[in-house]
BALOBA-1460 file (C-alpha; in Angstrom, 3 decimals):
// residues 252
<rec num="1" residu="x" x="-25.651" y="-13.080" z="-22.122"/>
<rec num="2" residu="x" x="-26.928" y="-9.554" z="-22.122"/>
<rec num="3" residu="x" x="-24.086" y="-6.687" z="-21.404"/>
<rec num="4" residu="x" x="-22.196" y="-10.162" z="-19.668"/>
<rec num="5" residu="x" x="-19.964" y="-13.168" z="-20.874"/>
<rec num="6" residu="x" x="-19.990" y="-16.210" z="-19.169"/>
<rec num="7" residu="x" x="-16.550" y="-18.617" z="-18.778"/>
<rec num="8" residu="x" x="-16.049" y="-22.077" z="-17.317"/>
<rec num="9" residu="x" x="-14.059" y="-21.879" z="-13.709"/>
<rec num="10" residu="x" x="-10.965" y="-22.723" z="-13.782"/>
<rec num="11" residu="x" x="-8.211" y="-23.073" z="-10.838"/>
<rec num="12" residu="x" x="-6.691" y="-19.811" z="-11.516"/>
<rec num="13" residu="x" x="-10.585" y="-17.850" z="-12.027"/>
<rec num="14" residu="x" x="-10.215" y="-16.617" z="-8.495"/>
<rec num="15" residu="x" x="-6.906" y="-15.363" z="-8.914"/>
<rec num="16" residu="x" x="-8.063" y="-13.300" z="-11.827"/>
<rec num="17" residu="x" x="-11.027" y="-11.925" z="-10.535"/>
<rec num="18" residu="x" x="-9.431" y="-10.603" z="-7.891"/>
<rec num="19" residu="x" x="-6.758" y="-8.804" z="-10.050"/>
<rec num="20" residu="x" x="-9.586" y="-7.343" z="-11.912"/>
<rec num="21" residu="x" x="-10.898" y="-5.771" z="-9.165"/>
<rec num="22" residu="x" x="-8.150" y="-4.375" z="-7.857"/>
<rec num="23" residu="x" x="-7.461" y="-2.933" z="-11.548"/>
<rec num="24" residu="x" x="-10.639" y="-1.441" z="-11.247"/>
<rec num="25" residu="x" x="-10.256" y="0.040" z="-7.770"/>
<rec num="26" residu="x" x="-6.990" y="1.848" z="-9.183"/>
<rec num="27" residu="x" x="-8.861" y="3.191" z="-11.691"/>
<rec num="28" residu="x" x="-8.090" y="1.398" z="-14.656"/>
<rec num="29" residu="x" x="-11.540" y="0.620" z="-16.404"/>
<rec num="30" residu="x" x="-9.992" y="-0.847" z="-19.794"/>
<rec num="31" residu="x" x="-10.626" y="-4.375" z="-18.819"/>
<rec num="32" residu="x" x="-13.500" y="-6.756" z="-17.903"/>
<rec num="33" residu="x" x="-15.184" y="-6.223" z="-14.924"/>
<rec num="34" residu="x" x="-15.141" y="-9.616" z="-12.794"/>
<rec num="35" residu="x" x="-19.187" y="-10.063" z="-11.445"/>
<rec num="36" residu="x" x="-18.605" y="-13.486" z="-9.258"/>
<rec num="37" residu="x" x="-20.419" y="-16.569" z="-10.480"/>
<rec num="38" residu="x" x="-23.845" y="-17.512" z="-11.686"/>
<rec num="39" residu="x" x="-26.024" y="-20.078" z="-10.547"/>
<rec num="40" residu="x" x="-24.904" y="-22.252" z="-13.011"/>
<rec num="41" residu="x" x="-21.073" y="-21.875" z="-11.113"/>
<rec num="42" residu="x" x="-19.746" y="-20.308" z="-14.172"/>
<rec num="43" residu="x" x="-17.574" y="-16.920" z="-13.809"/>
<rec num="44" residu="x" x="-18.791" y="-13.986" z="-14.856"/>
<rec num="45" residu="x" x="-17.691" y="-11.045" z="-16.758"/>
<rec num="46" residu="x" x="-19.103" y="-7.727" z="-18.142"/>
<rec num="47" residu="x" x="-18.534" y="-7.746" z="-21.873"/>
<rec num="48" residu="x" x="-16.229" y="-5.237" z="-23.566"/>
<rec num="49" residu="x" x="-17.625" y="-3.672" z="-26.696"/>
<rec num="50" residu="x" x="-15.340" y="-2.767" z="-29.285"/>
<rec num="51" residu="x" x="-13.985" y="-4.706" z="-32.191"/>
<rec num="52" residu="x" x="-11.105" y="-7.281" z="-31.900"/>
<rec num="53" residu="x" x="-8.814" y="-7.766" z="-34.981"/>
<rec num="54" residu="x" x="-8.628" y="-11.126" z="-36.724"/>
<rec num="55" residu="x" x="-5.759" y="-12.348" z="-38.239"/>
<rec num="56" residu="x" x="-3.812" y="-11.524" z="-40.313"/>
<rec num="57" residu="x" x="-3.889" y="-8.269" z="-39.060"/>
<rec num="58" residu="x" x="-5.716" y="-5.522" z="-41.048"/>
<rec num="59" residu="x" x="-3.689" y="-2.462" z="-42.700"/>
<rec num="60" residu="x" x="-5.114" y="-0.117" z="-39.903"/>
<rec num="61" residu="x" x="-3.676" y="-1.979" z="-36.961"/>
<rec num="62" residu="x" x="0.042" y="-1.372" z="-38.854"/>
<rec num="63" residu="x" x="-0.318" y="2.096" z="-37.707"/>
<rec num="64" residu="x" x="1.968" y="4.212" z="-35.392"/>
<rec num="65" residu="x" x="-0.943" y="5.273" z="-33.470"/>
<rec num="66" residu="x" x="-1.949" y="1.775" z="-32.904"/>
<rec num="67" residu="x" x="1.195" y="1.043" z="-31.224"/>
<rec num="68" residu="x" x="1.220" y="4.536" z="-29.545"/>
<rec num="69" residu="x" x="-2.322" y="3.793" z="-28.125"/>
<rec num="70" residu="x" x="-1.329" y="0.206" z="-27.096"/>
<rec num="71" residu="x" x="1.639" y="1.892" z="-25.328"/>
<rec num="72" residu="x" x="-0.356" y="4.030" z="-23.268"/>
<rec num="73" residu="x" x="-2.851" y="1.594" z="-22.415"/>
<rec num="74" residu="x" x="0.014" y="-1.459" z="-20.855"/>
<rec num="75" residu="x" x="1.234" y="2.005" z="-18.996"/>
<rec num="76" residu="x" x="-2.124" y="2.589" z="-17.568"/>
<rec num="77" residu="x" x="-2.496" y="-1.226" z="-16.431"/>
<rec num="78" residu="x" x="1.190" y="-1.586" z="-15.103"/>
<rec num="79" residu="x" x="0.345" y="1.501" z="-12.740"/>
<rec num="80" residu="x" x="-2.922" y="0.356" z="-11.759"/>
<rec num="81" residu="x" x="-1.039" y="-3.451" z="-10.747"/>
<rec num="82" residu="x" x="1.964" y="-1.551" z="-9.601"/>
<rec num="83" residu="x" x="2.270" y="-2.735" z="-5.596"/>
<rec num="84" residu="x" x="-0.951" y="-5.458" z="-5.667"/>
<rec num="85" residu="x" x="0.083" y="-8.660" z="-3.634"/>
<rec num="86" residu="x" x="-1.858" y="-11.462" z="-4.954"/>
<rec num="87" residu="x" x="-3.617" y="-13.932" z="-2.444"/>
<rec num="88" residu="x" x="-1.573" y="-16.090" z="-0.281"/>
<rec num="89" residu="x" x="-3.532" y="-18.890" z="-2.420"/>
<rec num="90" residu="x" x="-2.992" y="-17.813" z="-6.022"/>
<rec num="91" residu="x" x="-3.343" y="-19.795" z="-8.962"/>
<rec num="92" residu="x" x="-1.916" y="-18.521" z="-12.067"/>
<rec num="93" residu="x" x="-2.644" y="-19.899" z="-15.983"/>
<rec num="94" residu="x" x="-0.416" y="-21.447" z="-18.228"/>
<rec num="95" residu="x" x="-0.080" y="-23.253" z="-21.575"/>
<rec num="96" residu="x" x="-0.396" y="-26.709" z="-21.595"/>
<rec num="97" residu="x" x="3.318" y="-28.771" z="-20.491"/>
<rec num="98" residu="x" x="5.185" y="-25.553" z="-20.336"/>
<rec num="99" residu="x" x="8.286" y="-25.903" z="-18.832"/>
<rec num="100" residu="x" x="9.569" y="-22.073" z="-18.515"/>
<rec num="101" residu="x" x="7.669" y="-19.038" z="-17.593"/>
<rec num="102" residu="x" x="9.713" y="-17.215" z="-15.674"/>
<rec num="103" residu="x" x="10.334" y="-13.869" z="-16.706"/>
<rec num="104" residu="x" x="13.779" y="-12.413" z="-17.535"/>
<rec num="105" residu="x" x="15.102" y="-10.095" z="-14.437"/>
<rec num="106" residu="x" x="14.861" y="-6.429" z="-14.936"/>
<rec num="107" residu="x" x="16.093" y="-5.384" z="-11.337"/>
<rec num="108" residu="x" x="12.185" y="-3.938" z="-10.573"/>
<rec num="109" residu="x" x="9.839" y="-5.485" z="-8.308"/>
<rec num="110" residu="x" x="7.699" y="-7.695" z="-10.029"/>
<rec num="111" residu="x" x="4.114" y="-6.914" z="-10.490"/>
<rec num="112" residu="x" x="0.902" y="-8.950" z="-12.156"/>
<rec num="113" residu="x" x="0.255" y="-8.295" z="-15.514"/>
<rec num="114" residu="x" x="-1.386" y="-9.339" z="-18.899"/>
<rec num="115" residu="x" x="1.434" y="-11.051" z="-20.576"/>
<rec num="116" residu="x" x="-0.516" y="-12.197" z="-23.955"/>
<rec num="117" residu="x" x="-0.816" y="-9.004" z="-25.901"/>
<rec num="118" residu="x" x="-2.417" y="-10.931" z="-29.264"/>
<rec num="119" residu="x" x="-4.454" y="-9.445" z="-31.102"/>
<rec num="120" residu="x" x="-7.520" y="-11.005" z="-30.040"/>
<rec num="121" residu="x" x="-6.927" y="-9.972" z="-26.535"/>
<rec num="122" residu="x" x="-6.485" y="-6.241" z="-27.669"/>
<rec num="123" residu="x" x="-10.684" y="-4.689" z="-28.006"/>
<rec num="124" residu="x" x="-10.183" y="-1.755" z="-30.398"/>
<rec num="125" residu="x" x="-12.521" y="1.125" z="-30.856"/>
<rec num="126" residu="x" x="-12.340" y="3.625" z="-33.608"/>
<rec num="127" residu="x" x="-9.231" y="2.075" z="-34.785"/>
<rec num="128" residu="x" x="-7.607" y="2.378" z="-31.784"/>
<rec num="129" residu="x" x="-6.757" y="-0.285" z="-28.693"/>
<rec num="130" residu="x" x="-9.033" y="0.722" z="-26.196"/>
<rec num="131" residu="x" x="-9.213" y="-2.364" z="-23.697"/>
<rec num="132" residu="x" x="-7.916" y="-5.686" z="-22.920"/>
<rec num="133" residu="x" x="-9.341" y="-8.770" z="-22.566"/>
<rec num="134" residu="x" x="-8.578" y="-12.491" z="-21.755"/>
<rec num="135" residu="x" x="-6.188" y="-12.510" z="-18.672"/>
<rec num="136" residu="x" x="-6.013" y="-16.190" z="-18.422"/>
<rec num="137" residu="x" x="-2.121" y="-16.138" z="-18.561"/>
<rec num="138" residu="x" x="-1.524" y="-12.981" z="-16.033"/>
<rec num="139" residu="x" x="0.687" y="-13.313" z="-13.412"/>
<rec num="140" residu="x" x="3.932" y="-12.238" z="-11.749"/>
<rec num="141" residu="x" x="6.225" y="-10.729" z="-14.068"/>
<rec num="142" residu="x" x="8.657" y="-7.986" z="-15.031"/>
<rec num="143" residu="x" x="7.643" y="-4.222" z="-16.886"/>
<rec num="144" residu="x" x="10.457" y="-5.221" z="-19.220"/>
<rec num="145" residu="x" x="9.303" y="-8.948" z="-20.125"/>
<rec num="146" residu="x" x="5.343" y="-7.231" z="-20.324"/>
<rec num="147" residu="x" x="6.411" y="-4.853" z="-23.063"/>
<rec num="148" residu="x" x="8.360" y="-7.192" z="-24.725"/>
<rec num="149" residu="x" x="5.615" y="-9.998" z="-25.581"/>
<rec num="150" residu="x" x="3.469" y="-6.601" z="-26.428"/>
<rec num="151" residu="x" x="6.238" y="-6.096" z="-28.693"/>
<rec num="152" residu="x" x="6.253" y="-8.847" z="-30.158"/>
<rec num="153" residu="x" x="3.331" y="-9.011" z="-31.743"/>
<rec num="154" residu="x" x="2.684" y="-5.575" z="-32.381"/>
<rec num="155" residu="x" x="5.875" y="-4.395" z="-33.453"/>
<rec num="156" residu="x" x="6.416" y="-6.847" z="-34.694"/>
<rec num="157" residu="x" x="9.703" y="-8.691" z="-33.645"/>
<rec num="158" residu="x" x="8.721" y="-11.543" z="-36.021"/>
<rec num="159" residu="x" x="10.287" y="-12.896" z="-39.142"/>
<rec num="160" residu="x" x="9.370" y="-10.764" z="-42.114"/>
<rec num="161" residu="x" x="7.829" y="-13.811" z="-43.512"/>
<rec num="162" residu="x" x="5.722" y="-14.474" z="-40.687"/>
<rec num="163" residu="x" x="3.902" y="-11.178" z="-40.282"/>
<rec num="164" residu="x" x="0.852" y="-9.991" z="-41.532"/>
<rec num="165" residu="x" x="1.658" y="-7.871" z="-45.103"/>
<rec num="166" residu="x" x="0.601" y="-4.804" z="-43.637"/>
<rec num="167" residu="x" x="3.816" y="-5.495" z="-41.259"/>
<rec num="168" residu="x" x="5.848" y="-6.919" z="-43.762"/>
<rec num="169" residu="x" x="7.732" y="-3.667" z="-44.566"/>
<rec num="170" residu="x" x="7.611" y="-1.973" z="-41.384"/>
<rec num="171" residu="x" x="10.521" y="-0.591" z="-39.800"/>
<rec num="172" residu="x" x="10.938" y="-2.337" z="-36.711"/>
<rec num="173" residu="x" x="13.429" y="-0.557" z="-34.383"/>
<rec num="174" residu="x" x="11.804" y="2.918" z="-35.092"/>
<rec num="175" residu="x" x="8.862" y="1.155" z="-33.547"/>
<rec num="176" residu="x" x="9.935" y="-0.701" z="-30.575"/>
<rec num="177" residu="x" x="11.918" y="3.117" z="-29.599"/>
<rec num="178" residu="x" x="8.710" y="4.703" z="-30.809"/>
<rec num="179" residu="x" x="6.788" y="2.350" z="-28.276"/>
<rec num="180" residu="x" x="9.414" y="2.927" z="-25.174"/>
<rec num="181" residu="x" x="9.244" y="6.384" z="-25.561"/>
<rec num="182" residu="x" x="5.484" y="6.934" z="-25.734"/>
<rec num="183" residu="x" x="5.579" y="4.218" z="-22.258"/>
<rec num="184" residu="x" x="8.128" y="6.431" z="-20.843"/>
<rec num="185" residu="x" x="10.844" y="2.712" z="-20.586"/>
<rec num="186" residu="x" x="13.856" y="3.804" z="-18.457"/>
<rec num="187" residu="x" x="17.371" y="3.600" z="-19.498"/>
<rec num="188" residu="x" x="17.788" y="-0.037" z="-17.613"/>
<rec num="189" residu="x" x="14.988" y="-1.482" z="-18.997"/>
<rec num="190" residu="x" x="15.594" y="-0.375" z="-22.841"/>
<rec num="191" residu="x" x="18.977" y="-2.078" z="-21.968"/>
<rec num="192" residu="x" x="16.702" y="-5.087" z="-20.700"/>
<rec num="193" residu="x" x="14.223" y="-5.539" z="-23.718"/>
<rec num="194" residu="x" x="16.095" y="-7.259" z="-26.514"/>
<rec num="195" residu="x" x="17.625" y="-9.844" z="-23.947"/>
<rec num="196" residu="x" x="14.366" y="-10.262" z="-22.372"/>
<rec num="197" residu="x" x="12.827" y="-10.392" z="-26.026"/>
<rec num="198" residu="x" x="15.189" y="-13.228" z="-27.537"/>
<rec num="199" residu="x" x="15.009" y="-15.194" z="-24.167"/>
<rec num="200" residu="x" x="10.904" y="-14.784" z="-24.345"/>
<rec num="201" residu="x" x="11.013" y="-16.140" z="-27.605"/>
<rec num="202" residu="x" x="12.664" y="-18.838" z="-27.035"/>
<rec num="203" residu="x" x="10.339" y="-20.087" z="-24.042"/>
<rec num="204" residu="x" x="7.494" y="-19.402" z="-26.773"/>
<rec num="205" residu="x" x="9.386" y="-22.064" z="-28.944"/>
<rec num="206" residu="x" x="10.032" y="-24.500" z="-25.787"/>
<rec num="207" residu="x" x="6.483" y="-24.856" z="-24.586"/>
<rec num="208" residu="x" x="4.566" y="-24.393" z="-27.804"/>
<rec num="209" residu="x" x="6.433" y="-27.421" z="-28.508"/>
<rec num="210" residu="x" x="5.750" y="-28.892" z="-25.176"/>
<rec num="211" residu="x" x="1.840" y="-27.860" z="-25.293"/>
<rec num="212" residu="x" x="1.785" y="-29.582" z="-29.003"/>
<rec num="213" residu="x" x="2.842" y="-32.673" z="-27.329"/>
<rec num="214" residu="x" x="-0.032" y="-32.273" z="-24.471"/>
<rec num="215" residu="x" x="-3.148" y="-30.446" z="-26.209"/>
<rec num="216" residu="x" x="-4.672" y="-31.555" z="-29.829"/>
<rec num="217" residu="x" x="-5.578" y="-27.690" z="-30.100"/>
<rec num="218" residu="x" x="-1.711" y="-26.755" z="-29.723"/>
<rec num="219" residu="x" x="-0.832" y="-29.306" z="-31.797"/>
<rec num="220" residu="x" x="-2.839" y="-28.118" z="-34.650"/>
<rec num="221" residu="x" x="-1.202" y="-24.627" z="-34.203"/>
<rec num="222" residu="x" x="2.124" y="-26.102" z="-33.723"/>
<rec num="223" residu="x" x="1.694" y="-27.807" z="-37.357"/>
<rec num="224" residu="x" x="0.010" y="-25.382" z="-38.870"/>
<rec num="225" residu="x" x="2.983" y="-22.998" z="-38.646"/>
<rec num="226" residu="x" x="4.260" y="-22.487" z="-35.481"/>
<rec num="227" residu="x" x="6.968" y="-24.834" z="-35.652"/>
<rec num="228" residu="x" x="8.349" y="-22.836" z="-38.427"/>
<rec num="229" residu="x" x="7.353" y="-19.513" z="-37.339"/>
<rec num="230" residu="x" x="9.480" y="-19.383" z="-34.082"/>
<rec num="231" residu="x" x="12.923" y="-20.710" z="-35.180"/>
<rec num="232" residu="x" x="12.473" y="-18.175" z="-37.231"/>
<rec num="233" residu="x" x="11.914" y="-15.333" z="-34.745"/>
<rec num="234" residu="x" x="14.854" y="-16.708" z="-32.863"/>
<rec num="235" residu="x" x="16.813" y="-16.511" z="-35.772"/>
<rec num="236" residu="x" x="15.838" y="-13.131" z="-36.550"/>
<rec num="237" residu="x" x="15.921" y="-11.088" z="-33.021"/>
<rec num="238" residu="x" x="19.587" y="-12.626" z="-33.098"/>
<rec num="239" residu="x" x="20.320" y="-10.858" z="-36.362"/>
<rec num="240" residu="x" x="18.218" y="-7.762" z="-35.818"/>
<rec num="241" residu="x" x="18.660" y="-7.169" z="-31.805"/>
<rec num="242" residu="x" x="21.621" y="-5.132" z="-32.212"/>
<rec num="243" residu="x" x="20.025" y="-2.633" z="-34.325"/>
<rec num="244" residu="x" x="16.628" y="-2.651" z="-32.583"/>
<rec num="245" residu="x" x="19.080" y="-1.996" z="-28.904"/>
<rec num="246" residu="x" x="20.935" y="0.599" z="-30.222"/>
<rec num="247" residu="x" x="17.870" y="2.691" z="-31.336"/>
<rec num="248" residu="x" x="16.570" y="2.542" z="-28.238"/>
<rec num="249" residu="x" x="19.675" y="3.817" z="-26.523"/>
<rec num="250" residu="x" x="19.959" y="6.489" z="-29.354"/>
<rec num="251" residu="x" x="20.267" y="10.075" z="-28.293"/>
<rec num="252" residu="x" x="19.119" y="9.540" z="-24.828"/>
């Protein structure tokens, strides 16, 4: 509705709105700004212009600057969170049944962030991320587990046959070191990210399969590939890990 979007309440929309105005008190102005509720009691949002990518992904969007520009842009938000204590009363979003989300210790304090980098929560402009959107699953978590569901999609840590054919090819551990470097990752948490990776994974596989069993929407997606598609990225960070650590701890 004009330069605004408008969202049903749910139990974690105060939660959120108050992390988005802290982000925007610390200066980081790549996400919505939260505007309270209308008359109607629905939450509102200023809108985000820019375009969001559909799947699968365009060519442009397999780009190193993408992934440099998506880099820079978590770092930005991960400052801006860095030290926020939530309300006493916070409510956080979730999937549907899921029975895991904690994140995988880094040995950092834990701080609120994003934690579903998809592409249609990533607003580009000029071919470039820009902003984020969609917050609905924020909440306590590690740096190390944040960069790793980024990572996952982006870089992508998926089965070659399950990424878009721009990605198909891609090389994969230049990428996720390409990616730390740009965020500036520390020695302990490139140690961190493939354990934190595999074990994020496999939580993806537990509770998709738990929110297919709970929500007809996640059990369309469950059938329509995503009962194939994680096994598969299990399988693969298993075989591919090893590579994908060791350039990351290359020559540093």
């Amino acid at each position: 509705m004009g330069d605004t979007v408008r969202r049903p309440v749910r139990p974690f929309t105060a939660t959120v709105q108050a992390y988005l105005a802290h982000l925007h008190a610390a200066g980081f102005s790549d996400a919505p700004i939260p505007l309270g509720l209308d008359d109607q009691g629905r939450e509102v949002l200023s809108f985000v212009p820019g375009e969001v990518p559909r799947e699968p992904l365009p060519p442009y969007t397999a780009g190193e600057e993408v992934l440099v520009e998506l880099a820079r842009l978590i770092r930005r938000l991960h400052d801006a969170a860095h030290g926020w204590v939530p309300p006493a009363d916070a409510a956080w979003g979730r999937t549907p049944g899921a029975r895991n989300t904690t994140s995988t210790p880094d040995g950092e304090p834990l701080l609120v962030s994003h934690r579903d980098y998809c592409p249609g929560n990533v607003v580009f402009r000029n071919g470039l991320p820009a902003a984020l959107i969609d917050f609905d699953l924020a909440k306590p978590t590690t740096r190390v587990d944040d960069l790793a569901n980024a990572l996952y999609y982006w870089a992508p840590l998926l089965h070659p046959e399950d990424r878009a054919p721009a990605f198909t090819d891609l090389d994969v551990p230049h990428r996720v070191a390409l990616f730390a470097d740009v965020y500036g990752m520390t020695m302990p948490q490139r140690l961190a990210l493939v354990p934190a990776a595999a074990a994020m994974i496999h939580r993806f596989h537990v509770n998709m399969r738990a929110a297919a069993d709970a929500d007809p929407v996640f059990r369309r997606l469950w059938d329509e590939g995503v009962k194939d598609r994680l096994p598969r990225a299990e399988a693969w960070i298993h075989d591919q890990g090893p590579g994908i650590s060791a350039q990351l701890v290359a020559d540093r």
